[in-house]
PLY file of the C-alpha trace (Angstrom):
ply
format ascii 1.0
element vertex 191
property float x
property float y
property float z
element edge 190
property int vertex1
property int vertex2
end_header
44.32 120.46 131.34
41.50 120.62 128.91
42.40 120.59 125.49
41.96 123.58 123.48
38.93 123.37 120.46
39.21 126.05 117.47
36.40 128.67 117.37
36.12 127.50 113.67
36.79 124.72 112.03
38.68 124.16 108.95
37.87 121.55 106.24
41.17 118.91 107.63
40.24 119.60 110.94
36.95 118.68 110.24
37.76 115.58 108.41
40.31 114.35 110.87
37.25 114.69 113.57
35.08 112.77 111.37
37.73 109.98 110.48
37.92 109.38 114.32
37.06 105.32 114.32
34.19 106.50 117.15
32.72 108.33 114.14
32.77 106.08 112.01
28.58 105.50 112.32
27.76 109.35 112.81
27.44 111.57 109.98
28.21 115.25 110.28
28.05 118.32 108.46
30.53 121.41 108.85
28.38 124.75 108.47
30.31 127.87 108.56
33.26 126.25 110.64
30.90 124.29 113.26
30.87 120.98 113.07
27.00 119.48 113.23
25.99 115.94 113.95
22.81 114.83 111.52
19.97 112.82 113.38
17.55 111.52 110.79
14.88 109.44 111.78
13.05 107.02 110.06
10.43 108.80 108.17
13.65 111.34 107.04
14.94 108.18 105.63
12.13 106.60 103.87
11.38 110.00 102.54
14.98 110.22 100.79
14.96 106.45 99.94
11.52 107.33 97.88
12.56 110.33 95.98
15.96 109.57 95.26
14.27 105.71 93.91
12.28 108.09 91.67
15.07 110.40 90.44
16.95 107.49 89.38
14.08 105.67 87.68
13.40 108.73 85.47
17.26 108.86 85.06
17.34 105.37 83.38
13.92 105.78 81.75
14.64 108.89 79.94
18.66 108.26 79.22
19.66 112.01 80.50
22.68 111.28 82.22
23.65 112.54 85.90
23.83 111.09 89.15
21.10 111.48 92.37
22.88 110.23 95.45
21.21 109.99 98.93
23.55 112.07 101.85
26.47 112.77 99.74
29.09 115.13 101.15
29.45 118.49 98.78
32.30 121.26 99.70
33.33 123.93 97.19
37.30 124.01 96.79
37.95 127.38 97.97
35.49 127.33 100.81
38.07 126.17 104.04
34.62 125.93 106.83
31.98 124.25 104.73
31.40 120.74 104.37
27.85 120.10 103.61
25.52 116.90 103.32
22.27 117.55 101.43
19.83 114.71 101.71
19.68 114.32 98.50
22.29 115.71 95.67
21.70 115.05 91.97
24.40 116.29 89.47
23.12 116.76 86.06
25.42 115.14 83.40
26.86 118.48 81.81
28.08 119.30 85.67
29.49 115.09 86.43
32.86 114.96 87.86
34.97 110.99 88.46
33.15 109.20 91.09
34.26 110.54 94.52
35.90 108.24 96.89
37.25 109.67 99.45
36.26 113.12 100.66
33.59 115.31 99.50
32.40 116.17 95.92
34.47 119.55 94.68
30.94 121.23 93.57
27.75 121.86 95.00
24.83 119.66 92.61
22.62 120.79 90.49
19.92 119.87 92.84
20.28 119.84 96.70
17.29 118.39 99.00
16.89 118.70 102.33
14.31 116.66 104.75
13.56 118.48 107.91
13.89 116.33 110.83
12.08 117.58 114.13
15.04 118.74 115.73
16.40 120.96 112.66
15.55 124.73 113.04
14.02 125.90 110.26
16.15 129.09 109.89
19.15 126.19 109.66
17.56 124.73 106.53
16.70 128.04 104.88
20.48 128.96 105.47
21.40 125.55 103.70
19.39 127.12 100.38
20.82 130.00 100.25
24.10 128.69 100.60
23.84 125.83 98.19
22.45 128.40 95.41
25.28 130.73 95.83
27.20 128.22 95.33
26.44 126.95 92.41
22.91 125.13 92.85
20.36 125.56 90.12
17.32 124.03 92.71
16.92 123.35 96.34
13.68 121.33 97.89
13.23 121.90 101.56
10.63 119.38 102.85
8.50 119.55 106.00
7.25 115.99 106.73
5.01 117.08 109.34
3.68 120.46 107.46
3.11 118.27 104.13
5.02 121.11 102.45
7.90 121.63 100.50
9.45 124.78 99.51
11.39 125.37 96.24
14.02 127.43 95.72
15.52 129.02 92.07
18.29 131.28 92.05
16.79 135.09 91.36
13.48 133.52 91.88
10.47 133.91 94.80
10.14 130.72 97.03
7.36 128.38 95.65
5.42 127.05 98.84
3.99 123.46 97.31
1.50 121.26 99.84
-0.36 118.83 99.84
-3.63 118.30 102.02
-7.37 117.14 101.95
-8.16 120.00 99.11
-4.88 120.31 97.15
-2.05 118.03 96.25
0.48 119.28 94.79
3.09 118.31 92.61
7.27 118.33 92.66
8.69 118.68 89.04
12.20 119.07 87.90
12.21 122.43 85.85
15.07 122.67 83.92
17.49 120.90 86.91
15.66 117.24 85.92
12.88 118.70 82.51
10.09 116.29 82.54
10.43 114.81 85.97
7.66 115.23 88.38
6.63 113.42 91.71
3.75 114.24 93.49
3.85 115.10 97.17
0.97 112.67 98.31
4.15 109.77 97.01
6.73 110.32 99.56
4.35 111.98 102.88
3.56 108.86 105.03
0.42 108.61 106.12
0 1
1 2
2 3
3 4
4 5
5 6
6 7
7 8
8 9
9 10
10 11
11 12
12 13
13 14
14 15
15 16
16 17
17 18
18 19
19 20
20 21
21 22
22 23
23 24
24 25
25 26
26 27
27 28
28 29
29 30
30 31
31 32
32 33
33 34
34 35
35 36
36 37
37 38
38 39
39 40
40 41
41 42
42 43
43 44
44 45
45 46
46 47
47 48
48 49
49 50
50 51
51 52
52 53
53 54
54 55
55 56
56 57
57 58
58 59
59 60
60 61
61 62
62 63
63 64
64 65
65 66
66 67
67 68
68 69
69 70
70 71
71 72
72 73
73 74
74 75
75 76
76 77
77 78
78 79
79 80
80 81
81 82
82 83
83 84
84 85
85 86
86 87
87 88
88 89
89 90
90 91
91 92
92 93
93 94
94 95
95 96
96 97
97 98
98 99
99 100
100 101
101 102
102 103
103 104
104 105
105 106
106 107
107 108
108 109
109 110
110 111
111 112
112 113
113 114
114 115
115 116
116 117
117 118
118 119
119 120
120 121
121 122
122 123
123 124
124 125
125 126
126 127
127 128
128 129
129 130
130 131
131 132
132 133
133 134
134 135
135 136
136 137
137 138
138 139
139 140
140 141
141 142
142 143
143 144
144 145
145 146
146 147
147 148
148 149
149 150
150 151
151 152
152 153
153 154
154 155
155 156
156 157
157 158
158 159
159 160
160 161
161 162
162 163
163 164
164 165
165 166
166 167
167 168
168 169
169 170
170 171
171 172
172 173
173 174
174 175
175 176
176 177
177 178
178 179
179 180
180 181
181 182
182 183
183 184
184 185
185 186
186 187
187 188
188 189
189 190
């Protein structure tokens, strides 16, 4: 007899799953009760290794406090079906909890990133966004490797579309999330 799987997913359920020692070299995300496996590939990776190096060098250069992390796990305390993994998190030092240890950060950052990887539907990611702004985000970055785009996201604000191609190259910047910080996109697209 075949075992019997919820429809949704709570938060222990979840974390029992992903404490299974089979999982212990598989990251996953639970998104609205469904528990989803992440498959970054290597340019995801080099991508989030170059803008989270950057985050951190402006942390230490300009003495601002907070804490970028690359793949930390983020639920909100009340929220029993969400679990989520942004790519990148940073939490700005007004917003810094204790280190977590075990389990997932009790807050959503300040700034949530998200690389697509080819397999991701983009309606997925946009969801992500919106979520992590309702919950508490001040900034999301969506990134589209293979477009050379990112979008930006602001509570209460329009989506800013930023690119970068043969005739314009855009720039990232923090806005109030990370003031004074700015990467441009032509630093973390590969070739």
């Amino acid at each position: 007899m075949a075992l019997q799987r919820p429809a949704v997913y709570t938060i222990e359920e979840f974390e029992h799953f992903a404490g299974q020692p089979e999982n212990a070299d598989r990251r996953f995300e639970l998104i609205d009760g469904e528990i989803v496996e992440k498959m970054p590939t290597e340019e995801h990776g080099v991508i989030a290794a170059l803008i989270v190096a950057r985050i951190v060098i402006f942390l230490e250069q300009h003495a601002i406090g907070g804490r970028a992390a690359v793949e930390p796990r983020h639920r909100m305390p009340e929220d029993r079906h969400n679990s989520r993994v942004p790519d990148i998190a940073f939490t700005s030092a007004e917003r810094l909890l204790p280190l977590t240890r075990k389990g997932a950060v009790p807050q959503m950052p300040d700034l949530a990133v998200e690389i697509r990887s080819p397999d991701d539907p983009v309606s997925l990611l946009r969801a992500k966004a919106s979520y992590y702004l309702a919950n508490g985000s001040r900034m999301v970055w969506l990134i589209f490797p293979e477009q050379r785009l990112v979008e930006v996201y602001r509570p209460d604000e329009d989506v800013l579309l930023l690119v970068d191609h043969a005739t314009r190259h855009d720039v990232l910047d923090g806005a109030a999330v990370l003031p004074g910080f700015s990467l441009a996109l032509n630093d973390i697209f590969l070739a």
